[in-house]
C-alpha positions in Angstrom: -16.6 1.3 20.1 -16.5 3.3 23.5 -13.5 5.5 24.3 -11.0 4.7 27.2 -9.5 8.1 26.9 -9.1 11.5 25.6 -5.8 13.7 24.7 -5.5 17.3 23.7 -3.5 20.1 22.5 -5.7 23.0 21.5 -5.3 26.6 21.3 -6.6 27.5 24.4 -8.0 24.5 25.6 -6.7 23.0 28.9 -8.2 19.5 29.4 -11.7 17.8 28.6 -13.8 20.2 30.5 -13.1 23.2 28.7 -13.8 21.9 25.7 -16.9 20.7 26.5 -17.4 24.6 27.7 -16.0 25.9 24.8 -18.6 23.8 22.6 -21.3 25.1 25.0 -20.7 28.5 23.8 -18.0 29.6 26.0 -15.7 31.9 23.7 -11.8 31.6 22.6 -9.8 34.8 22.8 -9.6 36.7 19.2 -7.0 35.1 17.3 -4.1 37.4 16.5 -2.8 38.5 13.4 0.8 36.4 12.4 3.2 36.8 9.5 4.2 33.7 7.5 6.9 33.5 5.4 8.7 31.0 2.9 12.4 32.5 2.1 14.1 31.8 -1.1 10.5 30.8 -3.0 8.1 33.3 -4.8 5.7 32.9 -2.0 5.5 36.2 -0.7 4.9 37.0 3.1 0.8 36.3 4.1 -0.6 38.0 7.0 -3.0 36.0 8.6 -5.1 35.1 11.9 -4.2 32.4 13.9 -3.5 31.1 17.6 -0.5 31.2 19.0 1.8 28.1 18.5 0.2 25.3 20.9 3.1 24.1 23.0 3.4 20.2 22.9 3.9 19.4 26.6 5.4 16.2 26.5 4.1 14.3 29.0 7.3 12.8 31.5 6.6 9.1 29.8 7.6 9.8 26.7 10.5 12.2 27.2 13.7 11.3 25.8 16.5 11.4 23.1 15.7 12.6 19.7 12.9 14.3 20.2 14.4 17.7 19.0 14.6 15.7 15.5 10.7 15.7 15.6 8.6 18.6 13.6 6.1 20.0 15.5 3.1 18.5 14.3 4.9 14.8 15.2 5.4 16.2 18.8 1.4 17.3 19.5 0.8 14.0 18.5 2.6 12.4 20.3 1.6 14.7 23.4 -2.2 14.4 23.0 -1.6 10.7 22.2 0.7 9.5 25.3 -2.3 11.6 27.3 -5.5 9.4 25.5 -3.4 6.0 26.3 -2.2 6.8 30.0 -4.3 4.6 32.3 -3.4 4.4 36.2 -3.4 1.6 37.4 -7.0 0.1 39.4 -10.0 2.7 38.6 -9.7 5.0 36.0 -9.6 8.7 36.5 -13.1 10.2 35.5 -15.9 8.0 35.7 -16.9 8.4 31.9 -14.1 6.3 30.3 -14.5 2.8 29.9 -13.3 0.7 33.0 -12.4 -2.1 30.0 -8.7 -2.5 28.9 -7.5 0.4 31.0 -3.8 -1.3 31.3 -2.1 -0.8 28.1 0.4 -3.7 28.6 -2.0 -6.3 28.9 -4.8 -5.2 26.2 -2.3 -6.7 23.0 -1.9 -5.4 19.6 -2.7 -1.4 19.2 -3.1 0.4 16.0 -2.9 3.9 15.1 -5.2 6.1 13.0 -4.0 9.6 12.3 -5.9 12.1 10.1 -3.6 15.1 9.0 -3.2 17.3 5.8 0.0 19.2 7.1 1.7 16.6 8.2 5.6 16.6 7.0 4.3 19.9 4.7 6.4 22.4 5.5 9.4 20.0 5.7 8.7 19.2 2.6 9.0 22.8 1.2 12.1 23.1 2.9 14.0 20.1 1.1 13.0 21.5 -2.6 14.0 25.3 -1.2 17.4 24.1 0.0 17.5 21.0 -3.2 17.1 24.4 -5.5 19.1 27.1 -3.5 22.2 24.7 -1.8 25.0 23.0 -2.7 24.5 19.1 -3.2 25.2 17.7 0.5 24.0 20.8 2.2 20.4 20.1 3.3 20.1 18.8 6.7 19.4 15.3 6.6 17.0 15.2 9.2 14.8 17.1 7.3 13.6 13.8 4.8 12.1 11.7 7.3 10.2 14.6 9.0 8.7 15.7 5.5 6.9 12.4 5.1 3.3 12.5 5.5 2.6 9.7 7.8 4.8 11.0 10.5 2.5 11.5 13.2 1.1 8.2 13.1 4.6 6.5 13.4 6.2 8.8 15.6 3.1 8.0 18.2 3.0 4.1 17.0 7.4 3.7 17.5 7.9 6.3 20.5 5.1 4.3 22.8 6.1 0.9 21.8 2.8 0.2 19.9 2.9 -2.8 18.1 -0.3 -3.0 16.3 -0.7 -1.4 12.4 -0.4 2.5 11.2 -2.5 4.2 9.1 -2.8 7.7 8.2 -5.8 9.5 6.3 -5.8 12.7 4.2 -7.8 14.5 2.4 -10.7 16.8 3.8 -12.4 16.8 6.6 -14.2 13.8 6.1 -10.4 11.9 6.6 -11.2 12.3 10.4 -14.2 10.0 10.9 -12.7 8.0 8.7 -10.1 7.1 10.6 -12.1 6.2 13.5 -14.2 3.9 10.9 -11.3 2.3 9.7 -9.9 1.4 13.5 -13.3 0.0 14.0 -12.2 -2.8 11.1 -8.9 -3.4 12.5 -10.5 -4.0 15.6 -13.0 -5.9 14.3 -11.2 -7.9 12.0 -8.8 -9.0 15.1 -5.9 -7.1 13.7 -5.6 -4.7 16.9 -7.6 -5.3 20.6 -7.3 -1.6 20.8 -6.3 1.4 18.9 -5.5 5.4 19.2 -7.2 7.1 16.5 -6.3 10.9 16.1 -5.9 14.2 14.1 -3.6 17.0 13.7 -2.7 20.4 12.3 0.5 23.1 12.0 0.7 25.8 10.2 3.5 27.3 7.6 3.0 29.5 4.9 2.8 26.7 2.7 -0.6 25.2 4.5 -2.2 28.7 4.4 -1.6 28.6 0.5 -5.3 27.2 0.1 -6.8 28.1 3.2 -10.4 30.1 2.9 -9.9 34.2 4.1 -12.7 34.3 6.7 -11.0 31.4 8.7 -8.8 31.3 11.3 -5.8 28.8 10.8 -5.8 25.8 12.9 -3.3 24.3 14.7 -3.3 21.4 17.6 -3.7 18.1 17.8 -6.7 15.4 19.5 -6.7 12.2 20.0 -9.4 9.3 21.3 -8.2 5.8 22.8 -11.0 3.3 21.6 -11.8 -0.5 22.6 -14.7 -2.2 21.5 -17.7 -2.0 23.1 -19.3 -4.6 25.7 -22.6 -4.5 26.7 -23.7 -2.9 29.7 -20.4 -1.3 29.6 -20.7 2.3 31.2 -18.7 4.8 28.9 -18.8 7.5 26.7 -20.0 5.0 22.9 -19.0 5.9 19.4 -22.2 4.3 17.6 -23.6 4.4 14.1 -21.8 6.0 11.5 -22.9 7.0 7.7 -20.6 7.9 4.6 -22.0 8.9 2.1 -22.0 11.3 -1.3 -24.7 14.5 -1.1 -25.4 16.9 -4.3 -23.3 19.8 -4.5 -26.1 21.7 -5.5 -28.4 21.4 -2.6 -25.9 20.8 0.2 -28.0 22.5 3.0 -31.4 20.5 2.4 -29.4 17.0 1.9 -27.5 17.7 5.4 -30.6 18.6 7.0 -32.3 15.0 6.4 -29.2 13.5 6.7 -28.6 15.2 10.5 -33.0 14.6 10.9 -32.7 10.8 9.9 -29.5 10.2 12.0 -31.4 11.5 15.2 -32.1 8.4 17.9 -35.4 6.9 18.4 -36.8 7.5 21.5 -34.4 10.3 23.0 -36.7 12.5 25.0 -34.3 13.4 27.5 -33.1 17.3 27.9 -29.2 17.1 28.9 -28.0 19.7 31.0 -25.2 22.2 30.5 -21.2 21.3 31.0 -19.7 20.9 34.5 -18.6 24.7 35.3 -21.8 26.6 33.1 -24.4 28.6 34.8 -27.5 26.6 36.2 -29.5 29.1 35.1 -28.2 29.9 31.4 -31.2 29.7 29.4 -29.7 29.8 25.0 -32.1 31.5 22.6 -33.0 28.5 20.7 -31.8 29.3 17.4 -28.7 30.6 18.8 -27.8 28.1 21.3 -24.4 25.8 21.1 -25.0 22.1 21.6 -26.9 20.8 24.0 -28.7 22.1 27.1 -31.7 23.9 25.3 -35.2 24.0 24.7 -34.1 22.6 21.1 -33.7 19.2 22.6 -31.1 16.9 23.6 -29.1 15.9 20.4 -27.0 18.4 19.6 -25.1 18.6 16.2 -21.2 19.7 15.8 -20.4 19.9 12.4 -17.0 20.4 10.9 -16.7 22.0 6.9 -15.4 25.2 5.5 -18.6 26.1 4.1 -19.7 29.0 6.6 -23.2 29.2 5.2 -23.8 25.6 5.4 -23.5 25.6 8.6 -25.7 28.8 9.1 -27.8 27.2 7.3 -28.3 24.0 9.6 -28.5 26.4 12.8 -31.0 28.0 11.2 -33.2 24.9 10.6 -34.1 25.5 14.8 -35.2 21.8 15.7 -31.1 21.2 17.3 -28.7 23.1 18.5 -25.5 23.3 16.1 -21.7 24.5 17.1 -19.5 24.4 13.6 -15.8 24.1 14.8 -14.0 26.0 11.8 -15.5 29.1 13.2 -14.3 28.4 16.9 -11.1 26.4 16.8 -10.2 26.9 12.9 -9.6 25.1 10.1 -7.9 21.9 11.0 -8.1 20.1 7.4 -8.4 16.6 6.9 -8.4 16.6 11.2 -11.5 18.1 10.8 -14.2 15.4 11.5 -11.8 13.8 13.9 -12.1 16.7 16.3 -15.7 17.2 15.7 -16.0 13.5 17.4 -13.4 14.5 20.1 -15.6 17.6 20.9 -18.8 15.8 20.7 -17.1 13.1 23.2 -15.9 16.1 25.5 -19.1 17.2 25.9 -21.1 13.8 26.6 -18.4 13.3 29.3 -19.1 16.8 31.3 -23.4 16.4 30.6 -25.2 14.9 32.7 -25.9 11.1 31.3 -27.7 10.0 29.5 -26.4 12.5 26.5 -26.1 12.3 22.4 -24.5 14.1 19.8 -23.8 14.0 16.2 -20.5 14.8 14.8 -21.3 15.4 11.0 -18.2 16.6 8.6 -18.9 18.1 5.1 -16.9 18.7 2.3 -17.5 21.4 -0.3 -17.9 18.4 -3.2 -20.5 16.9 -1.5 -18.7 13.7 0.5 -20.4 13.6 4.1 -19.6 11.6 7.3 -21.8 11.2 10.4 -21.1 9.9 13.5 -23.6 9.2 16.8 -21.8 9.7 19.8 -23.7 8.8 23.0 -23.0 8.6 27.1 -23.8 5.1 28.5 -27.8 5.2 29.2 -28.3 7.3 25.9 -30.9 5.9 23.1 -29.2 5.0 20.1 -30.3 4.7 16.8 -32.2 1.8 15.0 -30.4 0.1 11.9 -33.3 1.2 9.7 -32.1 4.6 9.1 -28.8 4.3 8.3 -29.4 2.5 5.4 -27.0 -0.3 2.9 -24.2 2.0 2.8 -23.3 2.2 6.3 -22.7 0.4 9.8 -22.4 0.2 13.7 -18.8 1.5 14.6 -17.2 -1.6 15.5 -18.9 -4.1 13.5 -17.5 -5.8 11.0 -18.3 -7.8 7.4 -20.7 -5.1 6.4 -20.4 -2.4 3.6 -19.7 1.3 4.7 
């Protein structure tokens, strides 16, 4: 597929370019220290670190009645959706989007793909606080539809007049790229010429209820408008993708041969830092962020709550690694979804030709990789991808 456009809301993060600076090392503010509660349950109150609320910023478009109805995780979706699907008419804006199906009206059918394990959450805990603590009648009655878990994808699909399929994936952060995997078959399989295909995050005290100490909470939203690919077709390219089950045991060796076999044949190109870093900034090699070093031009962003995992593919020193849990937080089941988003940030301030990986992890082993790649960039052969996995995009093969 090759993306056509980018949305965000991010704690700190302003638009496309500082993102891509932010995965090239550039540091977030320390998160403060926030007080959760949950009145009228035995959940006591839980201190804990986390950015401030991101604002939605509704873009003018999709202003309008009943958005006040809407939780907050519904209305950064919608935000950093309406962004990703704007397209001006005649050229588009930054010369690394796709110049294909840049006017929404006339591409036909587009589906959604949202990745989210918060969605409708908190809602949720409020209709069995006030179902236990309130008269029969009592509980507002806006409150049921918001609680259900697939409202960001139909809140973005019915408030932009999408007519294409809905999906929503949960789980951990392996959801993410699997959302983008499973737009690829809707898109192959004719059901949608287009699709948006993003992931989200809020917190409440009920979503810090399993959340790991050392990590700060995430909250925001991303989201990618894809097409498929033509050839010859300039643009930032989602490419190969693998799913697949490691051993618990041995995590760290099995992601390093997973992250070594997914590397493209032929790439000998160094890519250069982000638009806005240094000229001169020369990364120790161990330490460096993605791309830009001595380390080579594949970089690796890798999304799991496994801190030493992903020490422990830094420290393997052939590419440079940036884990997002420790930079932007612990966005759940959004997790590999915004690993791609960053990686496509990044390929779209580099200098071209430029790949990266977006790898998610999850502590029992289930693994996702994605090649994400500027137009110009090598991509990988077929051969080392193996039977259980497939070109983004194409279809009638097993993933």
């Amino acid at each position: 597929m090759v993306v056509r456009g980018l949305g965000l809301r991010l704690p700190g993060v302003a638009d496309v370019a500082e993102l891509a600076r932010l995965v090239d090392g550039a540091p977030l503010p320390p998160a403060p220290v926030r007080r959760f509660e949950a009145p009228e349950t035995d959940l006591g109150p839980l201190d804990r670190r986390t950015h401030a609320p991101v604002p939605p910023r509704l873009p003018a478009a999709v202003a309008g009645r009943g958005l006040r109805v809407l939780p907050p995780e519904s209305l950064l979706a919608l935000a950093a959706a309406a962004d990703a699907d704007a397209a001006p008419a005649g050229e588009p804006p930054d010369p690394w989007l796709a110049t294909s199906l840049v006017d929404p009206v006339e591409a036909g059918p587009a589906a959604v793909l949202w990745a989210s394990s918060t969605a409708g959450l908190a809602e949720y805990g409020t209709i069995c606080v006030e179902a236990a603590t309130l008269d029969p009648g009592l509980s507002n009655p806006s409150i049921g539809p918001a609680s259900a878990f697939n409202g960001p994808a139909a809140t973005v699909s019915i408030r932009l007049g999408l007519d294409g399929p809905n999906e929503t994936t949960t789980g951990g952060t392996t959801a993410g790229l699997s959302a983008l995997v499973e737009a690829a078959r809707l898109l192959g399989d004719g059901a949608a010429a287009r699709a948006l295909v993003g992931g989200s995050a809020t917190v409440s005290r009920w979503s810090l209820a399993g959340l790991a100490d050392e990590y700060v909470a995430a909250e925001g939203a991303a989201c990618l408008a894809v097409s498929p690919y033509r050839d010859g077709e300039p643009g930032i390219r989602l490419g190969r993708f693998r799913r697949t089950s490691l051993d618990p045991s041995d995590l760290a060796a099995q992601c390093r041969a997973l992250v070594r076999a997914a590397r493209p044949a032929g790439s000998g190109r160094v890519a250069g830092p982000p638009a806005g870093a240094p000229s001169d900034r020369r990364a120790p090699e161990r330490a460096a962020p993605v791309g830009g070093t001595p380390a080579g031009p594949v970089g690796t962003i890798v999304s799991t709550v496994d801190t030493e995992l992903a020490e422990a593919l830094a420290d393997d020193g052939t590419r440079p690694v940036w884990h997002l849990e420790s930079s932007l937080g612990d966005f759940g089941a959004a997790g590999g979804l915004l690993a791609a988003a960053c990686a496509v940030a990044y390929c779209a301030s580099a200098p071209a030709p430029t790949s990266l990986l977006a790898l998610a992890i999850e502590p029992s082993g289930n693994a996702a990789i994605l090649e994400v790649s500027s137009w110009g960039a090598p991509t990988s052969s077929s051969g080392w991808w193996g039977e259980r996995s497939r070109p983004v995009g194409a279809s009638g093969s097993r993933t």
